[in-house]
C-alpha positions in Angstrom: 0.0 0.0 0.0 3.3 2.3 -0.7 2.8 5.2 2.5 0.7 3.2 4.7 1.6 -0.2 6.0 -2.0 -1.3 7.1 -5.3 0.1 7.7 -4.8 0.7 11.6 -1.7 3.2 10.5 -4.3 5.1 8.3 -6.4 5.8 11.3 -3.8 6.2 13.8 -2.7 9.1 11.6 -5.9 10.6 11.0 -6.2 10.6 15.1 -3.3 12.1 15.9 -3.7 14.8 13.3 -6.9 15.7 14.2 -5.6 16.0 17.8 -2.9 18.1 17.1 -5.5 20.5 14.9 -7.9 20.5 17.2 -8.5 24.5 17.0 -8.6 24.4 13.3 -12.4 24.6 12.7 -14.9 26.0 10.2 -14.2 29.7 10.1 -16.1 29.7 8.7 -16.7 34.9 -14.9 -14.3 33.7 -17.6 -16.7 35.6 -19.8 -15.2 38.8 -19.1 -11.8 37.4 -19.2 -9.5 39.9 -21.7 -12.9 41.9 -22.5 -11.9 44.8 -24.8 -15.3 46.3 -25.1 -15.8 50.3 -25.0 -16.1 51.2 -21.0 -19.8 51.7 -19.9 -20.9 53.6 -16.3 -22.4 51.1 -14.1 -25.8 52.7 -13.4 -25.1 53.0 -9.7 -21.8 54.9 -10.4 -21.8 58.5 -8.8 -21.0 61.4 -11.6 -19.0 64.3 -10.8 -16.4 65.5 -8.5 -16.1 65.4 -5.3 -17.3 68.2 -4.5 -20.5 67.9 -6.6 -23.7 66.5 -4.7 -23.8 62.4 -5.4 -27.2 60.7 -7.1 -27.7 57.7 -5.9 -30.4 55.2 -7.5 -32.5 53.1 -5.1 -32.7 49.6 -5.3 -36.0 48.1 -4.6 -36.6 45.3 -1.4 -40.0 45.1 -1.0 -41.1 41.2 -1.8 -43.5 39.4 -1.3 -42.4 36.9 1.2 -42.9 36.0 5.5 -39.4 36.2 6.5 -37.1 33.0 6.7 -37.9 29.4 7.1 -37.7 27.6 10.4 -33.4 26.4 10.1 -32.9 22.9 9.8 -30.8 20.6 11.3 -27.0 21.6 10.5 -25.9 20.6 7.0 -23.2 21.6 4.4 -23.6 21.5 0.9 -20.2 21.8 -1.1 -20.5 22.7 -5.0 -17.4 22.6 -7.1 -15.9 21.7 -10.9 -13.7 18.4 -10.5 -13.1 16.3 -8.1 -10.2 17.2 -5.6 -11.3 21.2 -5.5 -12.9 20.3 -1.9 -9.7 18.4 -0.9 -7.2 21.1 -1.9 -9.5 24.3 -1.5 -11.6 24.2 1.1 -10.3 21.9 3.7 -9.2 21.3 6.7 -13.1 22.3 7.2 -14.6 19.4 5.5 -13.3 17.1 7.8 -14.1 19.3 10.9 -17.6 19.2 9.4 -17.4 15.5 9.1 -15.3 15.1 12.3 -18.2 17.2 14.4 -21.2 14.9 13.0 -22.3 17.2 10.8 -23.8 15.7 7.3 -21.6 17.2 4.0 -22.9 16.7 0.7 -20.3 17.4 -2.3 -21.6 18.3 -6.1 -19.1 17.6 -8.5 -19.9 19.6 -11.8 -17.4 18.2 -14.7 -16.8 14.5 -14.8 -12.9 15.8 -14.3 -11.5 13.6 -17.1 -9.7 16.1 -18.9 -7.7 14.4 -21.2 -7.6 11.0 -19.6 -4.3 10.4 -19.0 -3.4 9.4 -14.8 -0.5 9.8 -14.8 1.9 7.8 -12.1 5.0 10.1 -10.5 8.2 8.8 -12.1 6.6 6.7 -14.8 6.0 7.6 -18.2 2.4 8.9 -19.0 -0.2 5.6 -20.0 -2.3 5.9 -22.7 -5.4 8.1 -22.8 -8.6 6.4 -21.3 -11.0 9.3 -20.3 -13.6 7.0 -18.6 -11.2 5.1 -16.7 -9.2 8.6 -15.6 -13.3 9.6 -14.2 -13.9 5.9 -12.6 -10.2 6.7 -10.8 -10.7 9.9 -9.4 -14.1 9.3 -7.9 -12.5 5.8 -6.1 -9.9 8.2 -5.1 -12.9 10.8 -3.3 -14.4 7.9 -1.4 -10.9 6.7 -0.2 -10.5 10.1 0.8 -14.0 11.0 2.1 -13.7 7.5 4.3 -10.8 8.6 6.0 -12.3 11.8 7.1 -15.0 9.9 8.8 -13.1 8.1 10.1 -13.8 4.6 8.5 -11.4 2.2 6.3 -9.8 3.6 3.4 -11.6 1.1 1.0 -15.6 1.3 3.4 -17.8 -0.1 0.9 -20.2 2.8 -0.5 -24.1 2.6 -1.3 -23.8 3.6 -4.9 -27.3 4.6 -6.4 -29.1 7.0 -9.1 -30.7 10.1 -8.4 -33.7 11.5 -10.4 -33.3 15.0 -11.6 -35.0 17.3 -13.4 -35.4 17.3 -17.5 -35.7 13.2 -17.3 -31.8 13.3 -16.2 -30.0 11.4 -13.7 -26.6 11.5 -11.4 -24.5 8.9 -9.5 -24.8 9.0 -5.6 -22.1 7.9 -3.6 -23.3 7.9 0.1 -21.3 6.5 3.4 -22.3 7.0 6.9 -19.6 5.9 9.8 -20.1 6.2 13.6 -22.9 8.6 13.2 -21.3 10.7 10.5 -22.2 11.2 6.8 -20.9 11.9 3.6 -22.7 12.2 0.3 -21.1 12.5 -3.1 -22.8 13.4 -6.3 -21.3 13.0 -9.5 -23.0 15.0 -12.8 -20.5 14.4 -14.6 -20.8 17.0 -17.3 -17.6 16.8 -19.6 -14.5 18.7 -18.7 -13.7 19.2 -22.5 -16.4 17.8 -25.9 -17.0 18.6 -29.2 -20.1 20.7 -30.2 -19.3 20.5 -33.7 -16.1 21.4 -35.2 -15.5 23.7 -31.6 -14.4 22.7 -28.5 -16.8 23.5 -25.8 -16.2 23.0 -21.6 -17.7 24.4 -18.5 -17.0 28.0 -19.5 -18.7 28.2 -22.6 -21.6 26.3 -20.8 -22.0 29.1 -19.0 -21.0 32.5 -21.4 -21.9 31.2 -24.6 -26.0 31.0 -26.0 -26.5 27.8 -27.6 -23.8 25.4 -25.9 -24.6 22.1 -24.6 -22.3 19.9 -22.6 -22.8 15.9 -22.4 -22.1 13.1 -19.7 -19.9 11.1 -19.0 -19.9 8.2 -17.2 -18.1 6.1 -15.2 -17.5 2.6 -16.3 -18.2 1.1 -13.0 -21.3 3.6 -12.5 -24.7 3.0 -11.8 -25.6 5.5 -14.7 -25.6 4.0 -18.0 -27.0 7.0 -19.8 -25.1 10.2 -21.3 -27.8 13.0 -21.4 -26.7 17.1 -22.5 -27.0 20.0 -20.2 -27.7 23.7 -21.3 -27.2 26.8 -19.0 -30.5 26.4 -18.0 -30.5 22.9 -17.1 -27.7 23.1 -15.1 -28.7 25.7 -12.7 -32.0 24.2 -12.2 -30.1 20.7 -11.7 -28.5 22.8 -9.1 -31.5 24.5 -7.3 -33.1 21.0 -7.3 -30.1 19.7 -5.3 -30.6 22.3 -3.0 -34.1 22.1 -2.3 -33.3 18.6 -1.7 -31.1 18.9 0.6 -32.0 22.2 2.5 -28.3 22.9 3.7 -27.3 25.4 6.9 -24.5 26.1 4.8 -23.1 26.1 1.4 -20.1 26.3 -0.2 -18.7 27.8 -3.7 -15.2 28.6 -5.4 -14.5 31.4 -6.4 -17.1 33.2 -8.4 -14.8 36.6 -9.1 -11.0 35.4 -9.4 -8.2 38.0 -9.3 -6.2 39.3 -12.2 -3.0 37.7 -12.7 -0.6 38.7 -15.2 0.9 35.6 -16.3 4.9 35.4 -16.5 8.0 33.3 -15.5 7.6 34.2 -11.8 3.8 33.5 -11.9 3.3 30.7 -15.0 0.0 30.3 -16.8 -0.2 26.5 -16.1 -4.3 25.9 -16.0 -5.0 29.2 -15.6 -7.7 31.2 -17.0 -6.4 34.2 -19.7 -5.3 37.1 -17.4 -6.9 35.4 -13.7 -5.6 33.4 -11.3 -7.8 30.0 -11.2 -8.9 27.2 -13.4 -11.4 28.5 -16.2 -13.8 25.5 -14.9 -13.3 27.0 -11.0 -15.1 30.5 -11.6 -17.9 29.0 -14.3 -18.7 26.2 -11.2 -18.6 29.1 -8.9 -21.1 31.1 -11.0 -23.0 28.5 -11.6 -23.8 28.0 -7.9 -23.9 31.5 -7.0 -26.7 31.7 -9.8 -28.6 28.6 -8.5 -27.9 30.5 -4.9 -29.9 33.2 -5.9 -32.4 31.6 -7.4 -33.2 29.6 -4.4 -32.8 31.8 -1.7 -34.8 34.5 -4.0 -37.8 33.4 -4.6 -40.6 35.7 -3.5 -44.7 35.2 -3.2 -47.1 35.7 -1.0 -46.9 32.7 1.6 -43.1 32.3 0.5 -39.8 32.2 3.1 -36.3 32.6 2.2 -34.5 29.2 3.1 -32.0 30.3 5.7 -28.6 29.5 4.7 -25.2 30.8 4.8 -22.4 31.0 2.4 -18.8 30.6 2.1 -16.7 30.8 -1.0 -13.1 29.8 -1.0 -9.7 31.0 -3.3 -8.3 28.2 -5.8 -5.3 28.9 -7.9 -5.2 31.8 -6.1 -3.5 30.0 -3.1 0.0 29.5 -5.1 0.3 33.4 -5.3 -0.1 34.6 -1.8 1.4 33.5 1.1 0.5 30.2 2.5 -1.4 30.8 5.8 -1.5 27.0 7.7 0.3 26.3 10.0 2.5 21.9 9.5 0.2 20.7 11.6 -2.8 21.5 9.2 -0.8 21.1 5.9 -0.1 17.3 7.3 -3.4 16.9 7.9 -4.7 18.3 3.9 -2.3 15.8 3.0 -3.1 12.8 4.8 -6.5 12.7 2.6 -5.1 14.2 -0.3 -2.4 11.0 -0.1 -5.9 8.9 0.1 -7.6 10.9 -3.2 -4.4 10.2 -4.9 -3.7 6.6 -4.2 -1.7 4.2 -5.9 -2.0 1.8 -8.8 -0.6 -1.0 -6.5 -3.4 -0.5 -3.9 -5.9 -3.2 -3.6 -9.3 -0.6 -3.9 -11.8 -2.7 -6.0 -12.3 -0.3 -8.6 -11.3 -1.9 -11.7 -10.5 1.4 -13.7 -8.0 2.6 -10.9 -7.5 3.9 -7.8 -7.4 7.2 -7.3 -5.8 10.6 -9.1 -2.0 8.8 -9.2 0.1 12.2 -9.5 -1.5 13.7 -5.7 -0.7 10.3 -4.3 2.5 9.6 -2.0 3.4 12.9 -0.7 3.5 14.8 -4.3 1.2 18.0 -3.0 4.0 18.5 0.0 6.7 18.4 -2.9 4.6 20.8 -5.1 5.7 24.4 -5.9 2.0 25.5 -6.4 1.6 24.4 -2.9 -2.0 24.6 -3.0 -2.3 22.1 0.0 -0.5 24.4 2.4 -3.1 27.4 2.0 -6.7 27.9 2.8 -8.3 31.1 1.9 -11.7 32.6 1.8 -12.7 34.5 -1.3 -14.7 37.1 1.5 -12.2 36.8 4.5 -14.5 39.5 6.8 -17.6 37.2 6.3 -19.5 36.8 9.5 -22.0 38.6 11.9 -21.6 42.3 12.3 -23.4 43.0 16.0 -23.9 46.7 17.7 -24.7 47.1 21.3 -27.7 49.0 22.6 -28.5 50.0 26.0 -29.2 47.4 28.9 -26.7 44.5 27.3 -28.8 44.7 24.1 -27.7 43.9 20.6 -28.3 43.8 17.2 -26.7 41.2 15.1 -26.5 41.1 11.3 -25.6 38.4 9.0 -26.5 37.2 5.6 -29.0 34.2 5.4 -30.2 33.0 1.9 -28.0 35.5 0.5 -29.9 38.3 2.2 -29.5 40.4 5.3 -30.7 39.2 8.2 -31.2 41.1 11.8 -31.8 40.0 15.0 -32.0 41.5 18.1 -30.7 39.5 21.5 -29.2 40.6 24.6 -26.5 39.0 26.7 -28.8 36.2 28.0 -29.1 34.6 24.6 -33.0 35.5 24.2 -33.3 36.6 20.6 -36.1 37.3 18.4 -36.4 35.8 14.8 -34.6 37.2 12.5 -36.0 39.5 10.6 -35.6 39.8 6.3 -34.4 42.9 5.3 -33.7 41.8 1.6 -30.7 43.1 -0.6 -30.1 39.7 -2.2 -27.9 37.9 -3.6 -25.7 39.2 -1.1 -22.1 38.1 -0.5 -21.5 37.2 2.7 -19.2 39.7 3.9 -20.9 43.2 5.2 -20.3 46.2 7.4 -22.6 48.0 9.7 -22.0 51.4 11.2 -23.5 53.3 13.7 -24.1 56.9 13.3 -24.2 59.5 16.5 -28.2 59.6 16.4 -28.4 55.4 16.8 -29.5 54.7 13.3 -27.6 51.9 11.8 -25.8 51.6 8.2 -25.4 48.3 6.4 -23.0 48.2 3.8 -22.3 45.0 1.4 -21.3 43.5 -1.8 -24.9 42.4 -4.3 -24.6 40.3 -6.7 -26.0 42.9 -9.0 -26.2 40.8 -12.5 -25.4 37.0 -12.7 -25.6 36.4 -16.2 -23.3 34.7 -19.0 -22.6 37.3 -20.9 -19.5 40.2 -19.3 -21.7 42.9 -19.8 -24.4 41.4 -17.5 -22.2 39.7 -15.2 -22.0 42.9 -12.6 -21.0 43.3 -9.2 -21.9 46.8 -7.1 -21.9 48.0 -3.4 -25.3 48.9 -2.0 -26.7 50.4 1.5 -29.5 50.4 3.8 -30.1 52.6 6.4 -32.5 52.9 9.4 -35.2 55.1 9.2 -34.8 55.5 13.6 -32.9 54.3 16.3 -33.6 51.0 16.9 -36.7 51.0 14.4 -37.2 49.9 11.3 -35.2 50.1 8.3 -36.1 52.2 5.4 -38.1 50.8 2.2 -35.3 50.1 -0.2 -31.1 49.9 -0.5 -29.0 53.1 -1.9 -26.8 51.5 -5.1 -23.4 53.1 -4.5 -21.5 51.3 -7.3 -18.5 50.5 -7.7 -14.8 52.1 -8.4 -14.2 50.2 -11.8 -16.1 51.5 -14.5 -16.0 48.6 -17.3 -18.9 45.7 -16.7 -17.0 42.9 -16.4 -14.4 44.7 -14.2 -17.3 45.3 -11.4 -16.5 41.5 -10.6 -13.3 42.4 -9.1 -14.8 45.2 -6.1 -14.2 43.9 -3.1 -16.6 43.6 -0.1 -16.8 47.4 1.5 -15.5 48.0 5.1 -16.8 51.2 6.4 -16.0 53.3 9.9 -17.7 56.4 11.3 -15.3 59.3 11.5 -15.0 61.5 14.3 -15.9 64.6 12.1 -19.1 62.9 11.6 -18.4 61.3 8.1 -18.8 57.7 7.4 -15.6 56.1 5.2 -16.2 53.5 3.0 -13.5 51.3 1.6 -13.5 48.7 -0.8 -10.5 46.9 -2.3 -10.6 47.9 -6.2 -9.7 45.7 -9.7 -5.8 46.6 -9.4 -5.7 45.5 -5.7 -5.5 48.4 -4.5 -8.3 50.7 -2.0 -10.8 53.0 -3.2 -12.9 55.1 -1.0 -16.4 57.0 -1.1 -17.6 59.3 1.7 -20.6 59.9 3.5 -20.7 64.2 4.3 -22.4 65.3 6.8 -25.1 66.7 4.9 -26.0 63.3 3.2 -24.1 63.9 0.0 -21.6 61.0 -1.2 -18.4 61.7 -2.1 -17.5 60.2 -6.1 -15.1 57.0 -6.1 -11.5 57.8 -5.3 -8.6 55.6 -4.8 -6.1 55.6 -2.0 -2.0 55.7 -3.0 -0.8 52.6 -3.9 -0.9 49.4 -2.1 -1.5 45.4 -3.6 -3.9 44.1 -1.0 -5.8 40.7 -0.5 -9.1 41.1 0.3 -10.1 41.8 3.6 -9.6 45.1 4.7 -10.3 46.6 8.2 -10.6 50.3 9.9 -10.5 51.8 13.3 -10.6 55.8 14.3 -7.7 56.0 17.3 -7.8 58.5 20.4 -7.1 61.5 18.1 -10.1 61.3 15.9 -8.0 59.9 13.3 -9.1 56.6 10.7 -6.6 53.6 10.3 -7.2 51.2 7.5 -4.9 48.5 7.0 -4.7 44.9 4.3 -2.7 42.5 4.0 -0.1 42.6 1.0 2.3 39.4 0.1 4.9 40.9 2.0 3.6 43.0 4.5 0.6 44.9 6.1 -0.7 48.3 4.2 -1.4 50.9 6.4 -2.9 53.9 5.5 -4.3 57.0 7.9 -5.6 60.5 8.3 -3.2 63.3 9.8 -6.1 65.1 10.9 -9.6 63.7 11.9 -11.0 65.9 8.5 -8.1 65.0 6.1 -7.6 62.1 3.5 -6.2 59.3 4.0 -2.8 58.7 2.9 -0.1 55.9 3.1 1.3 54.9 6.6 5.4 55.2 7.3 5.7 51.8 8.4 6.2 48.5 6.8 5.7 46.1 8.9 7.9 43.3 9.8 5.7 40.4 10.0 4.7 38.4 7.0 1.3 38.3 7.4 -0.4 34.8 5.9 -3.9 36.2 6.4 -6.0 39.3 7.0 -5.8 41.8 9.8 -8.1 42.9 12.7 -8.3 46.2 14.2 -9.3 48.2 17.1 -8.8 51.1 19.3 -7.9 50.7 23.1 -9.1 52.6 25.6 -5.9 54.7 25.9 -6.6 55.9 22.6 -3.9 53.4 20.7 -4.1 51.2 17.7 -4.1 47.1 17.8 -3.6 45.4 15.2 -3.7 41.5 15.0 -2.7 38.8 12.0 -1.5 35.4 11.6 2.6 35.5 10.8 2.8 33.2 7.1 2.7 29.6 7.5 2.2 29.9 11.4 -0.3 29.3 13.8 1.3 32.5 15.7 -0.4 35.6 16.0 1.3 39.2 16.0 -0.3 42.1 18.2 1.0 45.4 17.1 0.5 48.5 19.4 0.3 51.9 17.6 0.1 54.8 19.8 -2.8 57.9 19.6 -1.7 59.9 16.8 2.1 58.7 16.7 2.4 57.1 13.0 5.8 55.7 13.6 5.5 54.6 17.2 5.1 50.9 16.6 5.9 48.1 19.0 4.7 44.5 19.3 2.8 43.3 22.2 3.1 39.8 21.8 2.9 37.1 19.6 0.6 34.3 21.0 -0.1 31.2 19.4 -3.6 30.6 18.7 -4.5 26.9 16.9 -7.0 27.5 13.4 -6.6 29.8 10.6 -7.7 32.7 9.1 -8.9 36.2 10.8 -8.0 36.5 14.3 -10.8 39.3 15.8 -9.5 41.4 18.8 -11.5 42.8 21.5 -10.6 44.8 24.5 -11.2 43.3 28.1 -10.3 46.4 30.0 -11.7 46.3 33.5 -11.0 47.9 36.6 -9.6 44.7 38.1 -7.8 43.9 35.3 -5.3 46.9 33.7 -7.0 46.3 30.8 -5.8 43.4 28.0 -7.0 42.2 24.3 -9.1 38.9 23.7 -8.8 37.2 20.6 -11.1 35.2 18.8 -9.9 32.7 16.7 -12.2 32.6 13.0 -14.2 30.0 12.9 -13.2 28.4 15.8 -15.2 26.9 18.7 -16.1 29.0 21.3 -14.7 28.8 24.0 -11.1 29.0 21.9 -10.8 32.7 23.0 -6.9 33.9 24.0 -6.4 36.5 26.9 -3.1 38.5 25.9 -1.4 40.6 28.5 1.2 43.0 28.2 3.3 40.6 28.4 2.5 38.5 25.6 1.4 35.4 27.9 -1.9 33.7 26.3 -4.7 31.9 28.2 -8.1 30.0 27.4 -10.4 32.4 29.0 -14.0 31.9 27.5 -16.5 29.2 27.5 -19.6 28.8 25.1 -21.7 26.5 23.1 -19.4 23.8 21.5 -21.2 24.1 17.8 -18.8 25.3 14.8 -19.2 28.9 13.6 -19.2 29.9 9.7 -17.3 33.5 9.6 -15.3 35.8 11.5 -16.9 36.6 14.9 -17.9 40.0 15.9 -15.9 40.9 19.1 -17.5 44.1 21.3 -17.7 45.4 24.8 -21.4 45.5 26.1 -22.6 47.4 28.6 -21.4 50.7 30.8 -17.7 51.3 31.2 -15.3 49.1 31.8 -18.3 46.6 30.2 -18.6 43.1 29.0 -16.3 42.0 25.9 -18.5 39.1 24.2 -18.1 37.0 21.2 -21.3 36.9 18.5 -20.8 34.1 16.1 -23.5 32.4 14.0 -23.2 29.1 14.4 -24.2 26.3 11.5 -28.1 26.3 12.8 -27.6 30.1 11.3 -28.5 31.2 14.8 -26.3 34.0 16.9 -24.8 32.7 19.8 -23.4 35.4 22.0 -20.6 34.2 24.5 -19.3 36.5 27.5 -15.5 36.4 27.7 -14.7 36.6 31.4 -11.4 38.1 32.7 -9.3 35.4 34.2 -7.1 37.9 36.3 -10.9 39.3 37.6 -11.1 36.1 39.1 
């Protein structure tokens, strides 16, 4: 069996990596590729300078519908292009799904045959054999998929066909073990066909009118039939999957890749013309965020948005920022990816082969692309936004069924149902301010246009606003746009941050098409600034803002190298670029927030590291920075801070891992030393948690996640050193 010597190795392994990772929990379109067309205003783009009053249109919300449906018991729906994309892109959270009892259900798209050839490391490539290459890599997903719940490598599956719609039909794959489940469904589609003289794939499914893709088959499959899918079909393939299966949470790849220009530092490989992922990637993405919308959109009197959340996740992507797990986790990605890959020596009982030969035997931890070693979320902020009222109340915010949800709890837990404010399809990143009256600002990323074609295919940011303090909301969203003025360019606006200034103004941020930060602003007297961009800076997504003891606005992102910082001089200036470059690589996104001596902390994962840098700037001092400490705090991706000042105390920072459990919240000290200090419901959390002090001075730091029951679960950190 080449890397494993028996069965009981295989699950020794998988015990003692899942012990050592124990923190590292659910964090929770190529049509416009080279597009030359003449540049077209988005409708929603302001005119003008700045100093011209903004017109904004309005974007209607009123539906016909009674709120959400009654959540379900936890599920996670997975929809992706080939087989593997799960394996490489979105775990280590499949198997903490899995691991945690919680039923995943994986729809693969293509038949992932590509040319047919599997080819064995250090052998020369066999011949072609497209249906065999198909039969290999889905034997290679169950081998996989049994090891992550925890069964034998080669667990018999219940194979079966499933009835869908348009007289069609797909292969099941379904395995439960000790009380867990996993469910794979093959369509099949064909990664590359003739239609005609042309060749035709996943793109062209989805950008071209007129396409049709066939099926193909594994030998060894209980589907005998090769049927043809249009655009249509497809999505409606996919909303009937989804109605099936009524998941808590789904996820995508990436619908909206970055640019990438392609040269002998960065190769093309299987990249897309001018982005950075598989063409097949961003058309299964779009595909799903299409069927998303569809399903979570319909509207009629009697009708309830099912109430789900997303997550999408980076693919190629991964190879050109820096890698953000920590060995323990990359071991772990390759344990099962070593199972998907396989060996043709191996004993499986799949005639055609045994799994996708060139992962197999350690050949991910040997490859440059290194996609096993990083795990990024395409919308890195995603998560609950919460305010605090008076008397320990709250408001939480999150999107369900792609639209934004509120609900109002309190520090006892006792919450209301949450109520539909519409906006959809919404990404699932968003940011709330509060002005100084008490009225409340949502700001987040719609889905604007998901259509085949670039010029349809549109992304913009949009608002709502309350009508009163802690009332209701008024009738319909504010379209604000977005920086990039050509169609198929909108797809590459990031999801707004936005902070209230102390002059009153509201800043709104939003990482732009070149990767760098353009900003609108709110004036005082209701007018919008036009679109302007910040001086330079190459950002990942996932920015995040602060105003310090001064009155002055912080916004910082991650770069490759280093964290951007940019700020005001005075509390009514412009932003501009900060004088420090920090010295910590940063594998992931930043968290900020002011103390309450007025300073700056700042908080991101080191690369490749569970470790965890807390940088102090002080009240107006633009060079003075110094690190607090640099913890170590198990799981990956954005670490949210929150200040635990007390009088018994001195004061200190909690951070909350994302995604994690949680009662995984770290007390650091002055002095750098780190401490479990919270307890809370043991459920996984989709997201970054909202981190905020409740109450009158020196308050109650809590946690507000929404857990996989798309609930909010609010946890009170205590102070250890309070007693």
């Amino acid at each position: 069996m080449g890397r494993w010597s028996s069965f009981a190795d295989v699950a020794l392994s998988r015990r003692t990596l899942l012990a050592s990772t124990a923190a590292v929990t659910v964090a929770g379109a190529v049509s416009g590729c080279g597009e030359t067309a003449a540049p077209v205003r988005i409708p929603a783009q302001a005119d003008g300078d700045a100093g011209s009053r903004t017109t904004v249109r309005r974007l209607a919300t009123t539906d016909a519908r009674d709120g959400f449906a009654a959540v379900g018991a936890p599920a996670v729906v997975q929809i992706v292009a080939h087989p593997d994309d799960d394996l490489f892109f979105m775990n280590p959270d499949v198997v903490q799904n899995l691991s945690a009892g919680i039923p995943v259900t994986s729809v693969y798209i293509t038949d992932g045959g590509s040319y047919g050839v599997n080819t064995v490391p250090g052998r020369p490539d066999p011949e072609p054999d497209i249906p065999a290459y198909v039969s290999s890599r889905q034997q290679g997903l169950r081998q996989a998929y049994a090891l992550m719940l925890g069964a034998r490598i080669f667990a018999p599956w219940q194979r079966s066909v499933l009835a869908l719609p348009g007289g069609r039909t797909a292969e099941v794959n379904r395995l439960e073990y000790g009380g867990r489940t996993a469910e794979l469904i093959f369509l099949n589609l064909r990664m590359h066909a003739k239609n005609g003289a042309r060749t035709v794939n996943l793109t062209r499914l989805w950008g071209t009118p007129g396409v049709t893709l066939p099926t193909q088959s594994a030998p060894e499959s209980p589907v005998r039939q090769s049927y043809t899918y249009t655009r249509k079909d497809l999505i409606e393939t996919l909303v009937f999957l989804l109605s099936r299966r009524k998941p808590t949470l789904v996820r995508t790849l990436d619908p909206d890749p970055d640019t990438q220009v392609h040269d002998e530092r960065h190769p093309r490989g299987s990249d897309q013309h001018g982005f950075s992922d598989h063409p097949d990637h961003t058309a299964a993405a779009l595909f799903a965020w299409r069927a998303l919308a569809e399903w979570g959109g319909r509207t009629g009197r009697g009708t309830q948005a099912p109430a789900f959340q997303t997550e999408a996740f980076r693919g190629y992507y991964n190879q050109r920022w820096p890698k953000n797990l920590p060995a323990p986790t990359v071991a772990m990605k390759a344990l099962y990816l070593n199972a998907y890959g396989g060996e043709p020596s191996w004993q499986c009982g799949n005639e055609s082969g045994c799994g996708d030969y060139a992962f197999g035997q350690d050949s991910v931890l040997r490859s440059m692309k290194g996609w096993a070693r990083s795990t990024h979320r395409r919308y890195p902020n995603g998560g609950p936004k919460a305010v605090a009222g008076t008397g320990g109340a709250l408001a939480v915010y999150g999107v369900l069924g792609t639209r934004l949800a509120r609900w109002t709890t309190d520090l006892s837990g006792r919450q209301n149902p949450p109520e539909d404010l519409g906006g959809g399809p919404l990404a699932p990143s968003i940011s709330v301010v509060r002005l100084p009256d008490g009225r409340d600002m949502i700001f987040a990323l719609r889905f604007s246009s998901l259509e085949g074609t670039a010029g349809k295919n549109l992304r913009e940011i949009v608002m709502l606003r309350q009508r009163t303090a802690g009332g209701a909301f008024e009738s319909s969203w504010v379209r604000l746009g977005s920086p990039e003025t050509r169609p198929w360019r909108t797809r590459l606006t990031g999801a707004p941050t936005a902070v209230l200034g102390a002059d009153g103004r509201v800043h709104l941020f939003v990482r732009n098409g070149a990767k760098g930060v353009s900003t609108r602003v709110l004036r005082t007297d209701g007018t919008w600034t036009a679109w302007s961009e910040l001086p330079t800076g190459r950002i990942q997504e996932g920015l995040t803002a602060t105003v310090d003891g001064r009155g002055l606005v912080h916004l910082f992102g991650a770069s490759s190298t280093w964290v951007e910082h940019w700020s005001q001089r005075t509390p009514s200036g412009d932003l501009r670029k900060g004088t420090r470059r920090f010295a910590h690589q940063p594998g992931d996104v930043p968290d900020a927030i002011t103390a309450p001596d007025g300073s700056v902390l700042l908080g991101y994962r080191s690369v490749a590291s569970d470790e965890v840098v807390i940088e102090r700037l002080a009240a107006g001092r633009a060079k003075r920075w110094t690190t607090v400490a640099k913890p170590r705090i198990g799981g990956f991706g954005r670490v949210s801070l929150v200040d635990s000042h007390a009088a018994t105390s001195g004061g200190g920072v909690l951070a909350v891992p994302s995604g994690s459990r949680e009662e995984l919240v770290y007390d650091i000290t002055s002095g750098g030393r780190t401490s479990l200090v919270g307890t809370g419901a043991p459920s996984l959390t989709v997201g970054t948690p909202a981190t905020l002090t409740v109450g009158a001075a020196p308050g109650t730091p809590v946690s507000v996640t929404l857990g996989l029951d798309g609930l909010p679960h609010v946890t009170r950190l205590r102070d250890i050193r309070a007693g």
